[in-house]
N, C-alpha and C positions, 0 to 999 in steps of 0.2 A: 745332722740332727734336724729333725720337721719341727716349722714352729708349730707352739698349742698355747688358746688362750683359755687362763687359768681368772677364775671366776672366786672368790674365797671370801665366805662370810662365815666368821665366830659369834655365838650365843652362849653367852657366859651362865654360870649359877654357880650356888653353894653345892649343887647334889656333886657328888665327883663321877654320876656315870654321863658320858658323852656318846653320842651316834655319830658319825663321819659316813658322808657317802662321797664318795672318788665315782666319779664320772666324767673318762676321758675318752679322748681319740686324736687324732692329728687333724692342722688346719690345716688345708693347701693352697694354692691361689687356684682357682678353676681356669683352665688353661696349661696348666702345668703340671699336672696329674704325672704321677710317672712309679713305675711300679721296677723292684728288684729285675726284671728283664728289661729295661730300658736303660741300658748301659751305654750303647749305642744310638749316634743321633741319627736320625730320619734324614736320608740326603736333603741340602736345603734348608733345613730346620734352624739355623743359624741367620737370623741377617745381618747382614753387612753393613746395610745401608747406616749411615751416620745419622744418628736422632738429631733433633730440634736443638739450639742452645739451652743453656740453661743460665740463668738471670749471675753473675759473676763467674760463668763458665771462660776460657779462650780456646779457640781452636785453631790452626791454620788452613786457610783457605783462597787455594791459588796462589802461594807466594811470598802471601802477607798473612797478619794473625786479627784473628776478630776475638775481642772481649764482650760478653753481653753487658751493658749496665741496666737499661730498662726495656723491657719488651714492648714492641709496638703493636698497634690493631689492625686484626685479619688476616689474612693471608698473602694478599697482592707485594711484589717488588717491583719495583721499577727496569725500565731495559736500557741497554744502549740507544739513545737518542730521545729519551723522554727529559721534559724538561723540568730539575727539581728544584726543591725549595729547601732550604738546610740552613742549622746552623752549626760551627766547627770551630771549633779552639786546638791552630799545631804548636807543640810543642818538639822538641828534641828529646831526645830520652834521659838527659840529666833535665828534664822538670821544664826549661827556660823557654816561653811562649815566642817564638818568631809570629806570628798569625791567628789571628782570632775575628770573625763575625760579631761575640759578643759584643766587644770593644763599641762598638758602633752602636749595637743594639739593633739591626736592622740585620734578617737572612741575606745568606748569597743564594741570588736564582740562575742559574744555568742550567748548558747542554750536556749529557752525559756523554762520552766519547769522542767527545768533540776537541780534545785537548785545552779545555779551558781550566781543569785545574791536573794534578799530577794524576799519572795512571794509574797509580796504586789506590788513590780516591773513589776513581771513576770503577774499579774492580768489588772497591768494598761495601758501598752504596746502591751497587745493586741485587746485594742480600740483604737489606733494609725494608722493613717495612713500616706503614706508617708510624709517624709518633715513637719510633724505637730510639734509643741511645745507646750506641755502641761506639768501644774505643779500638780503632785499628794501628799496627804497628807496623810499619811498610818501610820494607828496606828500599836503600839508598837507590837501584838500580831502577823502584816501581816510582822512586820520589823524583828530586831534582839533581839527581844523578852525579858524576864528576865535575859539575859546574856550579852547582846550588843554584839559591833565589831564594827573593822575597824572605831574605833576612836565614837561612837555611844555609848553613856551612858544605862545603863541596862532599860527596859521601856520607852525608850524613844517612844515616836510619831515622825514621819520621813517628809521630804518634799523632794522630786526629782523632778528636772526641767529637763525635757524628751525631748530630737530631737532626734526624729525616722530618720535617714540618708538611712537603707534600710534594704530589710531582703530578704534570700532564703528560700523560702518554701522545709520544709525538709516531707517527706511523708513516713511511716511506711505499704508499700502497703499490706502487709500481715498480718498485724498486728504480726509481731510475732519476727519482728528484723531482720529478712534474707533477707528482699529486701527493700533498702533505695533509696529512690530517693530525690534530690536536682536538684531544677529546677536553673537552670541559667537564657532561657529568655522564656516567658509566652506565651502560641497558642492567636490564634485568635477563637474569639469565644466561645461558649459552646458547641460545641457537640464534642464527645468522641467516639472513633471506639468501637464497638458488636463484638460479636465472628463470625458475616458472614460477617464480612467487610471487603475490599479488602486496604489494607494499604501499602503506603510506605515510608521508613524507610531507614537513614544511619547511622552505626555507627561505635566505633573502641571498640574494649575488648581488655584490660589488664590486664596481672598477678600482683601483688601488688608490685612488683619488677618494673616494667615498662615494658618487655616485651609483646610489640602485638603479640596476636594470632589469632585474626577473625575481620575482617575490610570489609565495601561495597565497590564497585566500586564508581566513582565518582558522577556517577546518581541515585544513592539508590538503593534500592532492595524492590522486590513488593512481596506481597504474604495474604493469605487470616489468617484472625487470627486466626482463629477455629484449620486452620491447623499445628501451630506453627511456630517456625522457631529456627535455632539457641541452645535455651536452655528453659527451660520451665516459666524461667523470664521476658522474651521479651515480649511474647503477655500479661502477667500479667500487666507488666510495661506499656505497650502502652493502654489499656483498662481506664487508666488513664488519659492518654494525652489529649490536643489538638492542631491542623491543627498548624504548624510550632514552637512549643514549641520545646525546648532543656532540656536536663536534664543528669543527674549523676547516677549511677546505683552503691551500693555498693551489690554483689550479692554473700549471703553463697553458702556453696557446693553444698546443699541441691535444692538447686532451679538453678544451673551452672549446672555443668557434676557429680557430685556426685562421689562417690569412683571409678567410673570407668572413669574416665577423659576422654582426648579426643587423637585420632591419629591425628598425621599432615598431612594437604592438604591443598592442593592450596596454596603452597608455604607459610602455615603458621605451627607457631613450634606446637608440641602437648600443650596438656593441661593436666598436673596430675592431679594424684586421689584428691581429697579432695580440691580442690583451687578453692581460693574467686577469685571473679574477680571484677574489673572496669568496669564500659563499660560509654563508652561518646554517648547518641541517640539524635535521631533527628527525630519528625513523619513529615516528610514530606507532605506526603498528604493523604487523607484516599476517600475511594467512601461507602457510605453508600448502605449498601444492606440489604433489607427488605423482611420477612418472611411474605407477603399480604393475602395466602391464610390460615395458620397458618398451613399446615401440609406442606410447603415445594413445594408443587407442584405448586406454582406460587411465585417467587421469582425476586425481583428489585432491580435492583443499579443504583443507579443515579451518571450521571453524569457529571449533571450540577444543580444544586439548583435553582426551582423556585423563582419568587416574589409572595410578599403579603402573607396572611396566609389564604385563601379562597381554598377550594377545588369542584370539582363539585361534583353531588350525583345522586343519584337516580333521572330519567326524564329531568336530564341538558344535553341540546346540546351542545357538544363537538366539535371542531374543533385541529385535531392533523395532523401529517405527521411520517409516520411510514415505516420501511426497515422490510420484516418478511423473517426470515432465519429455514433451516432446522442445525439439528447438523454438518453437513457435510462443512458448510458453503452455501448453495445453496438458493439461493434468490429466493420466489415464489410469493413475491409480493411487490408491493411497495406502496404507497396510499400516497397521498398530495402535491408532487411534481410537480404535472402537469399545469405551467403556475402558480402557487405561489399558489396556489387555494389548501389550506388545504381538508384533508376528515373529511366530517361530519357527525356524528352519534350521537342518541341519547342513553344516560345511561341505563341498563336493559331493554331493547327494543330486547335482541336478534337481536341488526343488526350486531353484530360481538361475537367472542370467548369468553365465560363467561371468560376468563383470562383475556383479552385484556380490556373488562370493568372491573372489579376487580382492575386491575393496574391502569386505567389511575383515577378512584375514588381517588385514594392516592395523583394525581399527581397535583400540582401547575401549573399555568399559566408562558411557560416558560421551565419548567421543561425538563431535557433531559434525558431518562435512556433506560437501558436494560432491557429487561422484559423476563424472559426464566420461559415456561410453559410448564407443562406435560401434556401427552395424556388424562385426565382425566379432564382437564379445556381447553380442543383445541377441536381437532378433534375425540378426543378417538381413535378406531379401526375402522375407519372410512375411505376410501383413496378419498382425496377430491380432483377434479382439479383446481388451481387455476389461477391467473393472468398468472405468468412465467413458472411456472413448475407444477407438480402432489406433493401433500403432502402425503407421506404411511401412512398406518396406525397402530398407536399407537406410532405417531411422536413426539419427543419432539420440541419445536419451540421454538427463540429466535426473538423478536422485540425492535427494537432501535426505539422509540417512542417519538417526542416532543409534547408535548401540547402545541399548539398554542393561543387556547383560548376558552372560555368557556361560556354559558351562563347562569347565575343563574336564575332557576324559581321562583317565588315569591310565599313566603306561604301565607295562605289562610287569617293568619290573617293582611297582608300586601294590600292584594286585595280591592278595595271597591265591592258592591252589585256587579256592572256591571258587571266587574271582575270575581268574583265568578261563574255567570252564565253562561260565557263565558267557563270557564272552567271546568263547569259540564259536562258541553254538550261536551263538545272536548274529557272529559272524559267518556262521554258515548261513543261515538261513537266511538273510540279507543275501547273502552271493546267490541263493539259487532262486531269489525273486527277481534280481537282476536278470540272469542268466534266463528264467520263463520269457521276457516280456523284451529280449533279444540286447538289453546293456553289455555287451559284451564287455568292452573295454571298461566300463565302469565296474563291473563287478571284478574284472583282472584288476585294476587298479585299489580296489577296497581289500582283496584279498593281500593283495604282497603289503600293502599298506599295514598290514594285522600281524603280520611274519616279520616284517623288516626292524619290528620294535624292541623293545625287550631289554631281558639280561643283557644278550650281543651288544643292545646299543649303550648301553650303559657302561660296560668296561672299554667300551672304545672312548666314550667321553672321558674315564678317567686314567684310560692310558694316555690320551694325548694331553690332559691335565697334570699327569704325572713327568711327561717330558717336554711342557713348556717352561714346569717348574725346574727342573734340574737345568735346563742347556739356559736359560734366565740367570739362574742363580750363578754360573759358572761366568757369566759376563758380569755379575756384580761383583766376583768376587776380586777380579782387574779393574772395575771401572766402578765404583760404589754408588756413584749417582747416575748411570745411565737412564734414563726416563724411560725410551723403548721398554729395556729390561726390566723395569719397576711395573709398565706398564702388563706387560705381556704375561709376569707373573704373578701383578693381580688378579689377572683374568683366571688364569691358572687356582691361584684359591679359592676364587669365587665358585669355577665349577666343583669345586672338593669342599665347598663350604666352608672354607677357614675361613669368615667374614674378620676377624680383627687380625690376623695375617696381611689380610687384604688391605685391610684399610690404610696400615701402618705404613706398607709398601706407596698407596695413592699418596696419601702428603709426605712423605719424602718427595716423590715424583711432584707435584707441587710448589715443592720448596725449592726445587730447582726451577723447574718451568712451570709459573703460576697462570701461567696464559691457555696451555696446552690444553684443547677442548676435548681430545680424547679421555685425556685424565679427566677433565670433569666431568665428562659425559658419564664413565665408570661409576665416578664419584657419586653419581647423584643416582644409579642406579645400587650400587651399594647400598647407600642408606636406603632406600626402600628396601631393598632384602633385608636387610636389619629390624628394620619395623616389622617387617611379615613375623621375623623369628619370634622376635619381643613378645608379639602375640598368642603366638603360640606356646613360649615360655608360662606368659602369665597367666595362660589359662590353663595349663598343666598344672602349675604351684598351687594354683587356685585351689583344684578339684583334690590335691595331694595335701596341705594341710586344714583342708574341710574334714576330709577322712582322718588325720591326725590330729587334731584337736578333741573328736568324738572318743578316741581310742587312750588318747593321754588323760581325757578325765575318770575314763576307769581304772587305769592305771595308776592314777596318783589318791583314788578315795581307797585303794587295795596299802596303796605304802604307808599314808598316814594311820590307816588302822593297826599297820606293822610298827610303826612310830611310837603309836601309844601302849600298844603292851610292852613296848622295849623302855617306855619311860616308867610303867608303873610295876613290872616289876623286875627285881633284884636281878635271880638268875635264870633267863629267858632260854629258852632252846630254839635257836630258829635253824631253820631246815630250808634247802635251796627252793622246796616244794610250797613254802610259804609266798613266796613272790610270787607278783603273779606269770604269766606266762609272757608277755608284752614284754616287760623289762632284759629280757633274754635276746644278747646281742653278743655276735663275738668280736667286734672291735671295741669293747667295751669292758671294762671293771669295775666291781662295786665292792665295799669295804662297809660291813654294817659291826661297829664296836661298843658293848658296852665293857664296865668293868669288870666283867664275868665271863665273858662270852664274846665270841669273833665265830661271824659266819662272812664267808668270801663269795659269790655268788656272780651272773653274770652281770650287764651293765643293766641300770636303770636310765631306760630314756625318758628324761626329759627337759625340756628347757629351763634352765635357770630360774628366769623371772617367773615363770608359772611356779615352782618350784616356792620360792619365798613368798611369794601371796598367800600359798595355800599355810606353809607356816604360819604366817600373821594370824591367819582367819583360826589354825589350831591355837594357840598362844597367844596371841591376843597381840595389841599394835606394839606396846616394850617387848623389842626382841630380845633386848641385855635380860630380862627376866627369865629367859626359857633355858632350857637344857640341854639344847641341842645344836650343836656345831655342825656346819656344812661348806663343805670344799667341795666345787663343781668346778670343772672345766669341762664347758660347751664346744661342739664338736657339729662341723659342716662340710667333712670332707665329699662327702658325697652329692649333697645340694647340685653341682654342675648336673649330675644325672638323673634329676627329676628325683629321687629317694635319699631317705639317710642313711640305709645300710644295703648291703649287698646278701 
C-alpha cells in the first residue's frame, strides 16, 4: 500500500446538505518511483554498504561491537600512530569499574598502536570522531587476554566508554622513522604542492637542546620544490601538506645535514655532524604549476583558481585577456584589455600559438596563470612582428592569461535533427575553407573531430558506466567497505547521473578512509554537479508553477461558482460538462455530494491551502459557520518530473 497524505477539514451547519471533494493520489519519495513492471531490481541497485551509526545503534566491527552514545563533529578519524586525547571509564560486563580516566578528572593522551592501551581500544578509536561517545565491547582476546591487568580478571570481555576529546595526526613521511610530522592545525583543502610548484613556507629549526639555527623572515620564504631548500626533509615534508597547515618536524641526520653538518650564516650558529633537528613549518601558500605539454615545453601556474569544474575543448570559443612577454621582460603584445572587450578565439583553430591553446584547454572560467612556452609550441625559429615589439626567433615566451569566459559547444547527442544539420553544414564548409588555403591536417582533424562524437560516444560512456557499476558492486557485495569499489562506483553514477547514488557510496568511502584524497577530490566535484542541477531544477519549478498558479485561479473562480449553486439550491443537476476542463485528471477523483444529488467526475486539482483561503474569502473568516465540508488529500507524485500529472 503507497503512503497518501490526507489533508481533512469539516465546516459544520444546521442546513443538512454538505459538499465533499476527495482529492487524491499517491505520495512517493522521488527517488523511488517504481511502477507495476518494476518487479525486478536493476543490477546493483541494492547497496550494501553499511550506513552511518545511529545515536543508540550497536554494530560489530572488526571483532569488537561499537554502541553509539553521542555523535561527534565532522567527518575526520583518527589513524594508527596519531596521537589522542580521550577520556574512558572500563568496566566488566557485570557493571564493576576496573579503570577509569574520570576518577582523576584529567584525559589519557597517547600513541595509537603503539600498544599503550589494549588492541581492542586502539581498533575502536579509530572509528571516532571528534567529540563522539561511544561504548565498545571488546572480547577477552582484543583485551588483556589469558592474563589480565590493571584490575581486569584473566579472559575477561571488556566495555569502554570512549570520548574522543582530540587527536594530532602523527605522519611517518618516509616510512622508515627519520622524518616525523605532528600536525598542530590542519590546511585548507585538498591539494598538496608537486615537485614544480612554486611554495611558500616559514619556519624555525632547532637543535634538541633548543638552540635556533635556521629561521624565515617574517613574510616566509618562496622557492620552487623540485629545487629544494634548506635540507632534503623540507620539500619531503611539504609534499604532504596543505595551504595554511602547521606542523612539527622530528628530523634524523639522515635526511638534516648528515655527518657533515652545517657552517654558520646569516647570523645563525652552525649545525654538527650528526644532529636531529626540530623544525616548527608552516606552508603558507603554494601556486600550482603544471607540466600541460608533458615534455615541459609548455608549462602553467596558476595563480588564481578558477570556478566550476567545466573546462573548454576542442572547437569552444573562448574569451580570455592575456599580457605576452619575451624572457627579457619585453611586452609584445597585449590582447583583451581594450574597453573590457575580452579576445576571442576559437579552440584548435590555429587562430593563435598551439601553446596558448594547450594552456588555456586546462584553464577554468576565471582562472589566472602564467603560461611560459618554448620555441617549439610559439614561434619556433621563426622572427615574427608583433603588436608591440619583434618576437626572435627560437623565443621562449611567457603569457599571464585570464580566461574570462567560455562557451561550451553542444554534442551531437544533445542537439535535435535541426541542430545537427545546422552543424554539418557549418562543418562542412569550415573543411573546405581549410582545404582552399592548403590546412590539410587541420581540416582532417576538424572533420573526424565532427564524426567521432555523438550517439556512438555516448553509449560507450554509458556502457563502461554500466560495467564499472555492476563488477564495483560484485566487490561490495564480499567486501562492503571496500573504498576502491565505493570509489570507482561513484564514478560510475556520476556518469549516469545518479548524483545521491553517488554521494551515498563517497561518505561510506569516507567513513572508512577520511584521508583518501581521491574520494575527496570526487567529493567536491559532486557537489558542484549538484549545484548545477539544483539550478536547473529551480528554474524549471520556477517557470512550471508560474504557469500553474495562472491556470488554478481560473479553475478555482469556475468551482466556487459550482459551490454556490450547490449551496443555494435544493436539487441541483450537475453534469461532468459543468467542471471546468482543467480539473480533469485521471490519477485523480472527485466526489461532489449534496443531499439530493451525487455527481462523480474527474479530479479537481488543486492545492489545499489555496483551496481553504478561497472558502474563507466565499464564507467569511467562521468557517464553523459554513456549509461545506472538505477532505483533500494533496498529491506530488510526480513533482520529481518537473509536472503533476502525466
Amino acid at each position: 500500500m503507497q503512503p497518501q497524505r490526507l489533508i481533512e477539514v469539516s465546516l459544520n451547519s444546521t442546513s443538512n446538505k454538505v459538499i465533499n471533494f476527495n482529492i487524491s493520489q499517491t505520495l512517493r519519495t522521488i527517488g523511488q518511483r517504481k511502477t507495476d513492471d518494476d518487479d525486478e531490481e536493476e543490477p546493483g541497485e541494492v547497496i550494501e554498504s553499511a550506513p552511518p551509526l545511529r545515536v543508540g545503534e550497536e554494530r560489530e566491527i572488526g571483532g569488537l561491537k561499537k554502541k553509539l552514545i553521542k555523535r561527534g563533529k565532522g567527518w575526520e578519524t583518527p589513524e594508527l600512530g596519531d596521537e589522542v586525547t580521550a577520556h574512558y571509564v572500563g568496566t566488566l560486563l557485570d557493571g564493576s569499574v576496573f579503570s577509569s580516566t574520570r576518577d582523576g578528572g584529567a584525559p589519557l593522551t597517547f600513541k595509537l598502536g603503539q600498544g599503550q592501551v589494549v588492541v581492542g581500544l586502539d581498533q575502536g578509536i579509530i572509528t571516532m570522531k571528534k567529540g563522539e561517545i561511544a561504548l565498545f565491547t571488546i572480547p577477552s582476546k582484543l583485551g588483556y587476554g589469558i592474563n589480565g591487568a590493571n584490575g581486569a580478571p584473566p579472559d575477561s570481555d571488556l566495555r569502554f566508554e570512549v570520548e574522543l576529546i582530540s587527536w594530532l595526526t602523527v605522519t611517518d613521511i618516509c616510512k622508515d622513522g627519520k622524518i616525523i610530522k605532528t600536525i598542530f592545525s590542519r590546511g585548507e583543502g585538498d591539494m598538496q604542492p608537486g615537485d614544480l610548484d612554486e611554495v611558500t613556507v616559514k619556519y624555525q629549526v632547532r637543535l634538541p637542546d633548543g638552540l635556533v639555527v635556521a629561521e624565515t623572515p617574517d613574510e616566509g620564504f618562496e622557492f620552487y620544490v623540485e629545487d629544494g631548500h634548506l635540507c632534503p626533509a623540507l620539500p619531503k615534508a611539504l609534499k604532504t601538506m596543505r595551504k595554511g597547515e602547521k606542523a612539527f618536524l622530528a628530523v634524523k641526520p639522515s635526511y638534516a645535514f648528515g655527518e657533515h653538518g652545517k657552517d654558520a650564516n646569516n647570523g645563525f650558529p652552525a649545525i654538527p655532524s650528526n644532529a636531529t633537528l626540530n623544525m616548527d613549518l608552516e606552508l603558507v601558500s603554494f601556486k600550482s604549476v603544471v607540466d600541460i605539454s608533458g615534455d615541459m615545453m609548455v608549462i602553467k601556474k596558476i595563480l588564481r583558481e578558477g570556478e566550476g569544474i567545466r573546462y573548454p575543448k576542442e572547437g569552444s570559443t573562448v574569451h580570455v585577456k592575456y599580457t605576452a612577454k619575451l624572457e627579457d621582460g619585453t611586452v609584445f603584445e597585449r590582447k583583451g584589455f581594450k574597453e573590457n572587450e575580452a579576445f576571442q578565439f576559437i579552440i584548435d583553430e590555429e587562430q593563435v600559438i598551439k601553446g596558448l591553446d594547450l594552456a588555456v584547454m586546462t584553464m577554468k572560467k576565471g582562472e589566472l596563470s602564467v603560461v611560459t612556452i618554448r620555441p617549439a609550441y610559439g614561434y619556433g625559429d621563426q622572427e615574427v612582428v608583433r603588436d608591440l615589439a619583434i618576437v626572435p626567433s627560437c623565443s621562449t615566451l611567457t603569457y599571464e592569461v585570464e580566461t574570462v569566459d567560455f562557451t561550451k559547444e553542444k554534442e551531437l547527442w544533445e542537439m535535435s535533427n535541426g541542430e545537427k544539420i545546422e552543424a554539418a553544414t557549418k562543418a562542412k564548409e569550415d573543411g573546405n575553407n581549410l582545404f582552399k588555403i592548403g590546412k590539410y591536417q587541420q581540416q582532417q582533424k576538424n572533420m573526424t573531430r565532427s564524426f567521432e562524437d555523438g550517439e556512438e560516444k555516448l553509449v560507450k560512456n554509458l556502457r563502461v558506466a554500466f560495467l564499472q557499476h555492476v563488477n564495483n558492486s560484485q566487490v561490495l557485495d564480499i567486501e562492503t567497505s571496500n573504498v576502491k569499489a565505493l570509489y570507482r562506483r561513484a564514478q560510475a553514477y556520476i556518469n549516469t547521473a545518479d548524483l545521491d547514488l553517488a554521494e551515498y557510496d563517497i561518505k561510506v568511502a569516507l567513513e572508512v578512509d577520511p584521508e583518501n584524497r581521491e574520494v575527496k577530490t570526487i567529493y567536491r566535484t559532486l557537489k558542484q554537479l549538484q549545484a548545477e542541477s539544483n539550478k536547473k531544477d529551480a528554474k524549471l519549478y520556477t517557470n512550471m508553477f508560474a504557469q500553474m498558479t495562472k491556470e488554478t485561479d481560473t479553475a478555482l473562480k469556475k468551482m466556487l461558482d459550482l459551490v454556490k449553486k450547490m449551496q443555494y439550491d435544493s436539487s441541483p443537476q450537475i453534469e461532468e460538462t459543468m467542471l471546468p476542463d482543467l480539473f480533469f485528471c485521471p490519477h485523480y477523483s472527485t466526489k461532489l455530494t449534496t443531499c439530493n444529488s451525487t455527481a462523480t467526475s474527474a479530479a479537481v486539482f488543486l492545492p489545499y491551502y489555496t483551496a481553504l483561503d478561497s472558502l474563507r474569502f466565499l464564507y467569511g473568516s467562521d468557517l464553523n459557520s459554513s456549509i461545506v465540508s472538505v477532505t483533500i488529500v494533496v498529491s506530488m507524485d510526480r513533482i520529481g518530473e518537473g509536472r503533476w500529472w502525466d
